[in-house]
Residue, then its C-alpha position, 0 to 999 in steps of 0.5 A: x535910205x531912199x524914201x518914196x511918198x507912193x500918194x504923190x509918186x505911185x509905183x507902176x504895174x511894173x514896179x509892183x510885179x518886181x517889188x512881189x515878184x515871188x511873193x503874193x501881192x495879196x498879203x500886201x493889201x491894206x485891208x482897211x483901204x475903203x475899196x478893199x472893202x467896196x470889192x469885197x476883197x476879203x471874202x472874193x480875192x482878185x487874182x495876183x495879177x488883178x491885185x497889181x493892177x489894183x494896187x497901181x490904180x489905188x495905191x491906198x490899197x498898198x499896206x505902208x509902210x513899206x521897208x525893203x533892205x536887199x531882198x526882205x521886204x516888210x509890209x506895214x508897221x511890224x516891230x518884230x518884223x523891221x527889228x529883223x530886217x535892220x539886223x540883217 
């Protein structure tokens, strides 16, 4: 298991685009982050491509934890979600 404190070691842009590449990085944005809600982010959504721009610049924007295993990836703290993924 490989831990990564994203406050102190932040993923890049280019990180992000391999971590979402094929899912939407909007679903992983913490809604509760406080420039989510200074940009409005819920009623004008930013473009994926934006999204990963954001997410690099702030990564409190990023929904943590987050828990990948291969290809699946989890988003925040999810029992059902981990359970499945620690099965497979």
């Amino acid at each position: 298991m490989v831990e990564r404190d994203l406050g102190r070691d932040p993923l890049s842009a280019a990180e992000l685009e391999a971590l979402f590449r094929g899912r939407d990085p909007r679903g992983f944005l913490n809604t509760r982050n406080e420039t989510y809600r200074k940009l409005n982010m819920k009623e004008r959504p930013p473009s994926p491509r934006a999204t990963v721009r954001l997410m690099a610049q702030e990564p409190n924007l990023i929904r943590r934890p987050l828990t990948i295993r291969g290809a699946a990836l989890v988003a925040g703290f999810d029992e059902e979600a981990l359970l499945r993924l620690l099965r497979s």
